[in-house]
Backbone as CSV, one residue per row, in Angstrom:
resi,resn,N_x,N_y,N_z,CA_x,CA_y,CA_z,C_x,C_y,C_z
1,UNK,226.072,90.341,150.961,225.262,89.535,151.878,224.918,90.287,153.162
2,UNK,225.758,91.163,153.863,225.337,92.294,155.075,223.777,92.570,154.456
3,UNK,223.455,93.638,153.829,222.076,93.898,153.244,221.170,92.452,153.487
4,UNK,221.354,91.479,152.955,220.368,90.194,153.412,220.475,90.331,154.673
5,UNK,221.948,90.261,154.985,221.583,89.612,157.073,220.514,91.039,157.951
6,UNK,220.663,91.968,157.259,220.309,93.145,157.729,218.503,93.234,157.668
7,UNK,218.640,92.688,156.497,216.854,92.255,156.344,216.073,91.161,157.276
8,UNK,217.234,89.969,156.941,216.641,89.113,157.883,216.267,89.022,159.210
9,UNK,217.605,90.022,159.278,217.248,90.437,160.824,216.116,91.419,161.468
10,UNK,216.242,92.143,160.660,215.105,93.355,160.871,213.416,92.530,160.895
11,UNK,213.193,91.850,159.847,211.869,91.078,159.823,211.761,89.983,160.794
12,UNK,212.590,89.109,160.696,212.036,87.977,161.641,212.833,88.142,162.956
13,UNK,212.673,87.257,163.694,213.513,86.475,164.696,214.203,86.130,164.638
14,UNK,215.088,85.469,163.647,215.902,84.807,162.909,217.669,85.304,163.222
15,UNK,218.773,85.195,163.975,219.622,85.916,164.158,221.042,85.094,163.601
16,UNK,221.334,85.114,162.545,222.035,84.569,161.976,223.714,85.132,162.368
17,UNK,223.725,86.093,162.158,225.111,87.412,162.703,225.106,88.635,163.982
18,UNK,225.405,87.581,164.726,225.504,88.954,166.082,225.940,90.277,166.192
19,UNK,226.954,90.474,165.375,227.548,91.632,164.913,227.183,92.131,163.321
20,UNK,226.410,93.015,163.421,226.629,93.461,161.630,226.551,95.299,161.480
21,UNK,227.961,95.155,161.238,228.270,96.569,160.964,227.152,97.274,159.945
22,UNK,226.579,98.272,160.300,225.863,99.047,159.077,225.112,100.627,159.578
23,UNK,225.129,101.765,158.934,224.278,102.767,159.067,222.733,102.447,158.391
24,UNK,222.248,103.731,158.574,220.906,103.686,158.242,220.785,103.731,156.773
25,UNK,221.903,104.247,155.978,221.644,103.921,154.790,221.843,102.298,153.983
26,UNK,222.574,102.027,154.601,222.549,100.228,154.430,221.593,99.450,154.693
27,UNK,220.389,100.008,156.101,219.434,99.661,156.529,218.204,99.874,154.976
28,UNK,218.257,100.975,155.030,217.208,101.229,153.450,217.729,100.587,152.499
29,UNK,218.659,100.136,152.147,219.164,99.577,151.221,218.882,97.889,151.148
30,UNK,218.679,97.743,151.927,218.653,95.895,152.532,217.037,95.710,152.119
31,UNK,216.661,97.099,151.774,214.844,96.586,151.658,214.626,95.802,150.568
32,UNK,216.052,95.733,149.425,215.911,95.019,147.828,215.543,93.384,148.351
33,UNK,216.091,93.453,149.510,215.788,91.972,149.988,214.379,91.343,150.966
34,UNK,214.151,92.335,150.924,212.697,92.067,151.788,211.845,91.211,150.802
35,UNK,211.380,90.598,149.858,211.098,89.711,149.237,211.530,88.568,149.218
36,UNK,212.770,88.624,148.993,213.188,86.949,149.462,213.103,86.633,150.935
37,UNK,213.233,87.813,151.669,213.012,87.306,153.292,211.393,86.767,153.071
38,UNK,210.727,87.291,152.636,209.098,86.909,152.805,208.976,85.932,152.025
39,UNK,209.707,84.991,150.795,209.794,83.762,150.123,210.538,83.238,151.054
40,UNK,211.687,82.970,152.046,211.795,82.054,153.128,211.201,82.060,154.333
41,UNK,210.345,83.231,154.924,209.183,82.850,155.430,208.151,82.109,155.132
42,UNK,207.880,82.013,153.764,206.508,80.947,152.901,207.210,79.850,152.824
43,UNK,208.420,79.724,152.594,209.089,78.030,152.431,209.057,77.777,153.821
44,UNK,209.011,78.417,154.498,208.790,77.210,155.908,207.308,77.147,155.967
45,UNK,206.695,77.792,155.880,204.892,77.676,156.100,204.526,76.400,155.289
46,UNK,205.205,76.450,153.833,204.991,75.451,153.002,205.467,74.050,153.833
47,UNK,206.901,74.134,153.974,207.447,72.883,154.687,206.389,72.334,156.239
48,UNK,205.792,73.095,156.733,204.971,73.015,157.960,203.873,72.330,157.722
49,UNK,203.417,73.117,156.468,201.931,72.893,156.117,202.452,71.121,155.657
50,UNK,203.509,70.773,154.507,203.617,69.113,153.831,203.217,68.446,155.146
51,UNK,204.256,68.644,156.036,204.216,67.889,157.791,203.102,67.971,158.436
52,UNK,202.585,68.363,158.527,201.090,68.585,159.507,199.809,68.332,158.327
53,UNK,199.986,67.900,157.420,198.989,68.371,156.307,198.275,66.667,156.812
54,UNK,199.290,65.937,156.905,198.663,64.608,156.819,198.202,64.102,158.265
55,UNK,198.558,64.831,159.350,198.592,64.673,160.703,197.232,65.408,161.364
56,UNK,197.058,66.644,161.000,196.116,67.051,162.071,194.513,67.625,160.886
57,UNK,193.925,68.237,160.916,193.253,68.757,160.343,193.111,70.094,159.447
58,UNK,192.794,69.977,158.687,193.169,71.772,157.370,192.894,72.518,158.414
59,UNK,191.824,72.997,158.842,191.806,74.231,159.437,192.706,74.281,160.719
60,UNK,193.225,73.106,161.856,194.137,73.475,162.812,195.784,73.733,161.881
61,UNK,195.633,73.121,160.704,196.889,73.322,160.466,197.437,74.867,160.099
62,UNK,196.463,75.364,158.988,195.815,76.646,158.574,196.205,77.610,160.082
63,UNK,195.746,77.389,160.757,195.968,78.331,162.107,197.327,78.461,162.564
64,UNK,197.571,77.344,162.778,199.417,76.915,162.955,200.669,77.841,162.151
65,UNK,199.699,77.489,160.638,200.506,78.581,159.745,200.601,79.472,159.407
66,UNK,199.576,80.379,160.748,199.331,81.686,160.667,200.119,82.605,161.704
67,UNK,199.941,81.454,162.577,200.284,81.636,164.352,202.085,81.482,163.869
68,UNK,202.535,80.915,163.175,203.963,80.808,163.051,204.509,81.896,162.023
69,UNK,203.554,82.509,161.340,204.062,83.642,160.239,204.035,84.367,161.440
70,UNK,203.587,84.434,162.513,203.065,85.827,164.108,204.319,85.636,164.234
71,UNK,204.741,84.744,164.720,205.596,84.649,165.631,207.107,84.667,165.046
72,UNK,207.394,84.368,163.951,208.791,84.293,163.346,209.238,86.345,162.843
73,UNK,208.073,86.945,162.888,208.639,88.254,162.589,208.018,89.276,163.703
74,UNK,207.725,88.205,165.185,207.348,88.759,166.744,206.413,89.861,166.411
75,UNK,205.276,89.631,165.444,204.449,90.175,165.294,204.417,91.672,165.198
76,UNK,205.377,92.428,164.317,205.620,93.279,164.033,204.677,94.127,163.511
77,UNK,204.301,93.286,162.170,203.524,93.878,160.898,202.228,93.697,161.365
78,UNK,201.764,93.209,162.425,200.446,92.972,163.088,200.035,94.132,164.109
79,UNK,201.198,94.551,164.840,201.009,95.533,165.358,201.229,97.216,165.244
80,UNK,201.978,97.160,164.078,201.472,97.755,163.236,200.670,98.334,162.803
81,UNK,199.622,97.360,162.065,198.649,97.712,161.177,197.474,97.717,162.725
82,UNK,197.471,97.430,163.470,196.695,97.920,164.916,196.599,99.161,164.642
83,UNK,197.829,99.390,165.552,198.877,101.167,165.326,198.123,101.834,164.601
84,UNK,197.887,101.623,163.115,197.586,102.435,162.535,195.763,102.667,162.399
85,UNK,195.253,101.915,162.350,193.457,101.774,162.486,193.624,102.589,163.164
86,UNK,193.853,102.306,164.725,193.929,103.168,165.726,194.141,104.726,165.668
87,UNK,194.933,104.802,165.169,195.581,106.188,164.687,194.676,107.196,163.542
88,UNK,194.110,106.161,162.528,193.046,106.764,161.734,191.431,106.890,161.973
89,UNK,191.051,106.756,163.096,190.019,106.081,163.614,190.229,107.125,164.817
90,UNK,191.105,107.281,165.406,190.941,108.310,166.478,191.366,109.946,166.221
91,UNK,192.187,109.843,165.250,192.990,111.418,165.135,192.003,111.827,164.745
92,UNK,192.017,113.655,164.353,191.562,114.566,163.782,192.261,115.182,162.927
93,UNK,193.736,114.942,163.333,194.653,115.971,162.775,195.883,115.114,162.645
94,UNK,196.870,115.208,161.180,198.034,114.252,160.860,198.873,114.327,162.655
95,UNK,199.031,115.266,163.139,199.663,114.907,164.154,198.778,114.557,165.853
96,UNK,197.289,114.266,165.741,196.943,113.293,166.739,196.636,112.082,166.104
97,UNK,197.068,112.177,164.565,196.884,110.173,164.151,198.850,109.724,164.396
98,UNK,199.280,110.457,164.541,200.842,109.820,164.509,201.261,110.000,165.850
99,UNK,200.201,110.625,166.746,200.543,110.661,168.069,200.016,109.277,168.873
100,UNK,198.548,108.831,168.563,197.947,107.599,168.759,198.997,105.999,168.311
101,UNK,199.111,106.691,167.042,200.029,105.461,166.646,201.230,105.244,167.218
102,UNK,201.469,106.409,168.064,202.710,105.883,168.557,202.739,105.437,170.012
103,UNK,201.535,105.931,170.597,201.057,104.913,172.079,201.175,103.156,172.121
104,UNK,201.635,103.230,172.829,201.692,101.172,172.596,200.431,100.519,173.029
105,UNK,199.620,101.082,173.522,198.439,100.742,174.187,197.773,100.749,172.746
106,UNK,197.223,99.251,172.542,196.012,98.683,171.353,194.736,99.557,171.648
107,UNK,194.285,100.084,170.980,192.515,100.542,171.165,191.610,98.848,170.437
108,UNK,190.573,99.547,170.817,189.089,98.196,170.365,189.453,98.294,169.381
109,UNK,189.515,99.647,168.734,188.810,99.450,167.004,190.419,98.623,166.176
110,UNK,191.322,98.544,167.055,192.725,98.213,166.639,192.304,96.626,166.399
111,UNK,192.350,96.356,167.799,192.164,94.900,168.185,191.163,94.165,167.026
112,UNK,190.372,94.857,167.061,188.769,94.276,166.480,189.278,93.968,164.918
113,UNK,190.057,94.721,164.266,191.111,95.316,162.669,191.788,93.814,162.800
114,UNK,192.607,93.585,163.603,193.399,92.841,163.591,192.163,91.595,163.316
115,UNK,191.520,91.124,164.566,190.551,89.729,164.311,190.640,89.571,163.389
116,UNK,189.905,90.746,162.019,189.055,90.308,161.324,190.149,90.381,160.298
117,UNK,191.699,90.762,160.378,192.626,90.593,159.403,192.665,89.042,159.207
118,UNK,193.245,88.482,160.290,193.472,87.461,160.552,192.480,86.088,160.386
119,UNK,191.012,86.695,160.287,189.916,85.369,159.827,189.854,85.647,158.235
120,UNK,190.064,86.416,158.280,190.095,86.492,156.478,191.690,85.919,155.481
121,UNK,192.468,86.507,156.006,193.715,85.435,155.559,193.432,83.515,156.209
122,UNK,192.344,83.362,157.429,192.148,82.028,157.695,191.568,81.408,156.441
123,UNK,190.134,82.346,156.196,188.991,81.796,155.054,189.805,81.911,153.822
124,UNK,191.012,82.751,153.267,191.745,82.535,152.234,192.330,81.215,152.067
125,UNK,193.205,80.938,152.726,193.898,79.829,152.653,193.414,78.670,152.917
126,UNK,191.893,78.255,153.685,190.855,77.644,153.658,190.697,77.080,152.193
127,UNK,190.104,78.539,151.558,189.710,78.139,150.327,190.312,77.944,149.616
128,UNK,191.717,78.454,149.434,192.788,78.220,148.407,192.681,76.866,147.961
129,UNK,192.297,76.889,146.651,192.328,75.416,145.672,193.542,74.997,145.928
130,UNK,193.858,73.436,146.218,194.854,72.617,146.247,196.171,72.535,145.234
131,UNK,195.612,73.002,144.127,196.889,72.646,143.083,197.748,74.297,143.075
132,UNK,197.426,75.259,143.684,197.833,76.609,143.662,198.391,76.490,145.475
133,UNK,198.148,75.804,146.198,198.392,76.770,147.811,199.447,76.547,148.269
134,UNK,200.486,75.680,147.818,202.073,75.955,147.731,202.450,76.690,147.215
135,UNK,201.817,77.223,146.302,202.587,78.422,145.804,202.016,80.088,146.312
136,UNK,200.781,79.291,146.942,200.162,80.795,147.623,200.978,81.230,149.001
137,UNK,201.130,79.805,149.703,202.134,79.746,150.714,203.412,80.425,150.520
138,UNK,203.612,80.040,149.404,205.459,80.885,149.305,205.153,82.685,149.175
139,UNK,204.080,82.738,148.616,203.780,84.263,147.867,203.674,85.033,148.798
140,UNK,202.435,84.798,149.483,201.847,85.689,149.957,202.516,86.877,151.325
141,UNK,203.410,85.830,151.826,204.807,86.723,152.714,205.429,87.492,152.043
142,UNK,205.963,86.603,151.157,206.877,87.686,149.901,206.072,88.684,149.618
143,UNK,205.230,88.940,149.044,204.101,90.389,148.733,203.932,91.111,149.376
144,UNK,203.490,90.645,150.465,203.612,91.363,152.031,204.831,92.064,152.463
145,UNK,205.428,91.826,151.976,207.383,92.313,152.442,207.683,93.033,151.062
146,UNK,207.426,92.572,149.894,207.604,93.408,148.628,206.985,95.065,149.190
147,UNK,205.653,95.051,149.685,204.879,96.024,149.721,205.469,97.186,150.288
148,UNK,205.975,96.740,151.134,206.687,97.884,151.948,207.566,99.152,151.170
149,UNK,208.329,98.288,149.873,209.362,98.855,149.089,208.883,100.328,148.396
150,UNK,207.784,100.005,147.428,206.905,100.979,147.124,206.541,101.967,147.760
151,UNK,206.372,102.036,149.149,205.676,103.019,149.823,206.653,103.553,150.540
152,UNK,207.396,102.698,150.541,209.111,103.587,151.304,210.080,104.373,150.044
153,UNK,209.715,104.129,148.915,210.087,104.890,147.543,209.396,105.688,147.535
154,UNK,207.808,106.341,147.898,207.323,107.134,146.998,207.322,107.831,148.197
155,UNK,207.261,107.470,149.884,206.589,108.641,150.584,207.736,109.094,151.761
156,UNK,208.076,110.053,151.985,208.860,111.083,152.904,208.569,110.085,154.154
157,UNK,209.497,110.360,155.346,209.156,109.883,156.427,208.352,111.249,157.399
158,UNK,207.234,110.325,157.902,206.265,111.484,158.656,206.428,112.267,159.522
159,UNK,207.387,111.892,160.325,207.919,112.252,161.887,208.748,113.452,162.124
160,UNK,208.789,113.987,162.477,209.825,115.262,162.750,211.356,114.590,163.254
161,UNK,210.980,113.724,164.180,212.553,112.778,164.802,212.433,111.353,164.161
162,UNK,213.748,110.768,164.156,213.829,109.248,163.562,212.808,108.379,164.371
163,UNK,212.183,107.510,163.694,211.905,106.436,164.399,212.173,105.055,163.615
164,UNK,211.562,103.733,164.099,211.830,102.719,163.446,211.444,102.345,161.822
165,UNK,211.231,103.489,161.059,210.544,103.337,159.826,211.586,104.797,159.119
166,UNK,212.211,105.480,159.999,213.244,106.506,159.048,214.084,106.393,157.834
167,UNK,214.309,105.005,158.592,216.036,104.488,157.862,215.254,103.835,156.297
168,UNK,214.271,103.939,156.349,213.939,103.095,155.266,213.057,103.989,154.066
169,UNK,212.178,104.890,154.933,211.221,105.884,153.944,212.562,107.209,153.407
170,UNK,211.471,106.942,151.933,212.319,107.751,150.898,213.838,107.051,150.155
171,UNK,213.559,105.551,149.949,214.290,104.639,149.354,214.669,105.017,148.052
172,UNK,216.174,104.744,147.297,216.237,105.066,145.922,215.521,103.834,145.198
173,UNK,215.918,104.384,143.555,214.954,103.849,142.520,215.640,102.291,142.442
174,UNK,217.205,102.368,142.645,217.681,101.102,142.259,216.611,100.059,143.063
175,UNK,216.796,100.534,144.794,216.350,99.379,145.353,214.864,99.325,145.176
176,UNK,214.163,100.131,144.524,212.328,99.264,144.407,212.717,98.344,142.974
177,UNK,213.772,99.395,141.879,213.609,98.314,141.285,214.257,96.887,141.008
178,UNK,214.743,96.690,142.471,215.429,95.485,142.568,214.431,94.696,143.069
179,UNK,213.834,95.480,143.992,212.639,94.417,144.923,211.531,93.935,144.173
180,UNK,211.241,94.761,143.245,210.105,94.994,142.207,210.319,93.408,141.448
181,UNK,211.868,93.368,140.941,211.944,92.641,139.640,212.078,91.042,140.230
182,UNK,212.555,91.201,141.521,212.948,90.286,142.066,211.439,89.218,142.856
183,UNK,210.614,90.341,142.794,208.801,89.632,143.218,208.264,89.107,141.922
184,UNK,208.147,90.054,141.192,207.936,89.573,139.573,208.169,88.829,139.175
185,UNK,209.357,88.077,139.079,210.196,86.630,138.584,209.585,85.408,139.421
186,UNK,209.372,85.872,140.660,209.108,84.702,141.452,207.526,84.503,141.482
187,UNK,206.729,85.758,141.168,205.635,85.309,140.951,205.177,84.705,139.511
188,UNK,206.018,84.863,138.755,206.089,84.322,137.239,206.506,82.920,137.236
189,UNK,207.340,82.260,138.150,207.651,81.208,138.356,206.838,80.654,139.054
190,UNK,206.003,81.192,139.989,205.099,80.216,140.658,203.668,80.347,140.190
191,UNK,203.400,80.903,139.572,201.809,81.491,138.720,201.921,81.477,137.604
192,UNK,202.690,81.614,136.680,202.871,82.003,135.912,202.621,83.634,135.361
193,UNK,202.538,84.196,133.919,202.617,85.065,133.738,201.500,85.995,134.116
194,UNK,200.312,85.670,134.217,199.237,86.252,134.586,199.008,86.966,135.745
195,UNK,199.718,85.790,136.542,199.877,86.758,137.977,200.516,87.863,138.067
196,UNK,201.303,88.343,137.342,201.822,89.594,137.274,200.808,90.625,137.418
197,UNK,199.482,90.853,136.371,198.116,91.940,136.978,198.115,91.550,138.375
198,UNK,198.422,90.820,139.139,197.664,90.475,140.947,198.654,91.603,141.079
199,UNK,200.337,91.574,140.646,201.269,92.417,141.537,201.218,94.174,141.203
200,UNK,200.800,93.938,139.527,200.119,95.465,139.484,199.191,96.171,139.989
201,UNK,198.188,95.432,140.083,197.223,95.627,140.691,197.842,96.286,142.253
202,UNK,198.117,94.988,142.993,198.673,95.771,144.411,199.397,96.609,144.441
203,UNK,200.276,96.992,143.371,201.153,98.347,143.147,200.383,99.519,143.156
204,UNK,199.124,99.913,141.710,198.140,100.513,141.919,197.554,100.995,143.300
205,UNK,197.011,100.039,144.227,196.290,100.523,145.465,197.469,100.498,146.107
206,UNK,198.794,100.198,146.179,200.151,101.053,147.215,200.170,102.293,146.779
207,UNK,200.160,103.178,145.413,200.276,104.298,145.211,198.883,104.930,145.542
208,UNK,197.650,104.598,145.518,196.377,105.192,145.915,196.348,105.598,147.243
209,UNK,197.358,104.558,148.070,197.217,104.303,149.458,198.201,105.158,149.621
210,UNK,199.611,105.217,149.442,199.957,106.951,149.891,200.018,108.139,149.720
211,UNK,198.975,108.003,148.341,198.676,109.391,148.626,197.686,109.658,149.566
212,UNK,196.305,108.868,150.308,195.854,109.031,151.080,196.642,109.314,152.444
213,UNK,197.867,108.918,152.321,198.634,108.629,154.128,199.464,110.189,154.025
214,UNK,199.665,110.319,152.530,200.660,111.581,152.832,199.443,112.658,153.440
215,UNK,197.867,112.491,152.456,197.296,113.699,153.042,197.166,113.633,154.422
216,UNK,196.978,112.264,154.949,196.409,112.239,157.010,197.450,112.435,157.526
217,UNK,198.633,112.055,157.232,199.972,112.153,158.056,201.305,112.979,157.591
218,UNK,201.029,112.950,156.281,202.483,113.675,156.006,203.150,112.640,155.578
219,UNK,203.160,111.339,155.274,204.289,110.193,154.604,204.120,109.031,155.541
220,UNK,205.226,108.333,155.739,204.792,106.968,156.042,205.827,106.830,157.613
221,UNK,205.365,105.947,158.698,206.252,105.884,159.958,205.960,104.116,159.275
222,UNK,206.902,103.567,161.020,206.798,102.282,160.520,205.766,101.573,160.810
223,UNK,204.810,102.150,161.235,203.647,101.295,161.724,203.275,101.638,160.459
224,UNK,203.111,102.108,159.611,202.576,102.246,158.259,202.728,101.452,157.120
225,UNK,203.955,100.906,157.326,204.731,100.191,156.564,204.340,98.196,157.073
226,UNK,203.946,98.538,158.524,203.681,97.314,159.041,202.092,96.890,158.332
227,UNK,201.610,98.179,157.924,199.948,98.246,157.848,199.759,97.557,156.816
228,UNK,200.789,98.353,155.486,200.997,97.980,154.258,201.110,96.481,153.846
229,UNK,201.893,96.151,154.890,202.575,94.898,154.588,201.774,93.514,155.082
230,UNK,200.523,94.189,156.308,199.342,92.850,156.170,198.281,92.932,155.323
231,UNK,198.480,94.018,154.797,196.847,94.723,153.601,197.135,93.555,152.924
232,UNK,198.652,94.309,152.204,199.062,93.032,150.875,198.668,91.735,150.938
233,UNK,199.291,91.443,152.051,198.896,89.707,152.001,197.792,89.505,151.937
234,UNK,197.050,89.956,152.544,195.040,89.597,152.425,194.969,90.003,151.070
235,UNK,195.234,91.040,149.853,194.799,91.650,148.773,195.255,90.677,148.208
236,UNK,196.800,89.919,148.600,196.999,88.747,147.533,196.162,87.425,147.540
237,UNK,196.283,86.898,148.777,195.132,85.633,148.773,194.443,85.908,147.740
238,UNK,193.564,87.165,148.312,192.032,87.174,147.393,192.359,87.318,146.222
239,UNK,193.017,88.176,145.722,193.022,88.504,144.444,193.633,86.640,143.460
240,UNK,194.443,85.679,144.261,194.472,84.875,143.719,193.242,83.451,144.026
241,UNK,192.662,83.927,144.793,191.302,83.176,144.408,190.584,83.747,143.702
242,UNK,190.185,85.068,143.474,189.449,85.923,142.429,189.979,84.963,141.058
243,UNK,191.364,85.239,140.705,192.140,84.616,139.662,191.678,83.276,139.416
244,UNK,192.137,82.452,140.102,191.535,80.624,140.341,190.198,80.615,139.690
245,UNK,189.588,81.315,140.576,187.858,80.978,140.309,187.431,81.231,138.652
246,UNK,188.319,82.562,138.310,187.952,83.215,136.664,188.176,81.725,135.961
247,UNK,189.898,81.222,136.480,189.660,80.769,135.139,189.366,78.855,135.039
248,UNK,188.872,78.650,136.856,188.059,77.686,136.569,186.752,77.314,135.462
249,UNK,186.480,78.918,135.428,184.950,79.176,135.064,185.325,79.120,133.017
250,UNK,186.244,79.130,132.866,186.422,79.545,131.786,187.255,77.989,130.876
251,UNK,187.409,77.171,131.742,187.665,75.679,131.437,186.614,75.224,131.046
């Protein structure tokens, strides 16, 4: 259970154990759990969304449950994936994109990345058909947090010195394929079997995607990992309305 508290802690806000003994290899190790941390992030979105569903309006609620995924993991994976636009958008060279990314100061083209992350996971869950968006609710965190696993298995850490993404890049095989099997089941339980192509699929463009990061940077920091981890969620929405819509059409 250390490895869970170690996850939980690392992602959200959430501080369950004030004290938890662990090195950095326990830290990489705790990533098998980053999936279920992102399935009890969606069970509260879900529980938010039942409560407010009948009270205020879809789209203020929709916002609420976006603004509370921000805020329960202090907007980590948001700033992040800033970080990194920024970083690819301004460098020339792997080490003025990992130098940008590591300024705390947001650029436009960051800011502007983020908006339009964030209206597009709105118009997802907007559209999300009714008999699927409890279960899109539970997913789509979890995927988002799965994502990370993959890209911390396949790619070196970028940096010459540790930073907040060390302890985790260059993960063994057990733990992706714990995280792996452990997303799989739960998306099989809430989609059924089909949804499994949505999680290959996003596996596919995680491996496309570092080999692009190893050529700009050399491997992955943690703003990379933050980047990864809001792509996913937008690639999942869509890809499960893509899904919905097929096989409305096919009823």
């Amino acid at each position: 259970m250390n490895r869970f508290f170690l996850a939980l802690q690392f992602l959200t806000l959430f501080r369950v154990k004030k004290n938890i003994a662990f090195d950095e290899s326990e830290l990489g190790r705790s990533m098998q759990y980053f999936p279920v941390i992102g399935a009890l992030q969606g069970l509260l979105l879900l529980i938010v969304w039942y409560v407010l569903s009948t009270l205020l309006p879809d789209s203020l609620v929709t916002a609420i449950l976006l603004l509370i995924l921000v805020l329960t993991n202090g907007g980590l994976h948001l700033d992040g994936f800033a970080d990194t636009v920024d970083g690819l958008a301004g460098g020339k060279t792997p080490e003025d994109r990992l130098r940008i990314m590591k300024d705390s100061a947001t650029g436009a083209i960051g800011v502007v990345f983020v908006v339009l992350l964030l209206l597009i996971k709105f118009l997802a869950l907007e559209e999300m058909p009714f008999d699927v968006k409890a279960q899109a609710l539970i997913a789509f965190p979890m995927v988002g947090r799965w994502a990370m696993v993959p890209l911390a298995h396949i790619l070196p850490y970028a940096r010459p010195t540790g930073g907040l993404g060390a302890a985790f890049a260059g993960c063994g095989r057990a733990v992706f394929f714990k995280a792996t099997l452990l997303t799989s089941i739960m998306i099989v339980l809430l989609f059924g079997l089909l949804a499994l192509a949505i999680i290959a699929a996003i596996g596919i463009i995680i491996y496309m995607s570092s080999r692009f990061f190893r050529k700009k940077v050399g491997g992955v920091t943690g703003d990379i990992f933050g980047f990864h981890s809001e792509a996913a969620e937008v690639l999942f929405l869509i890809l499960v309305l893509a899904m919905t819509n097929i096989l409305a059409l096919e009823e």
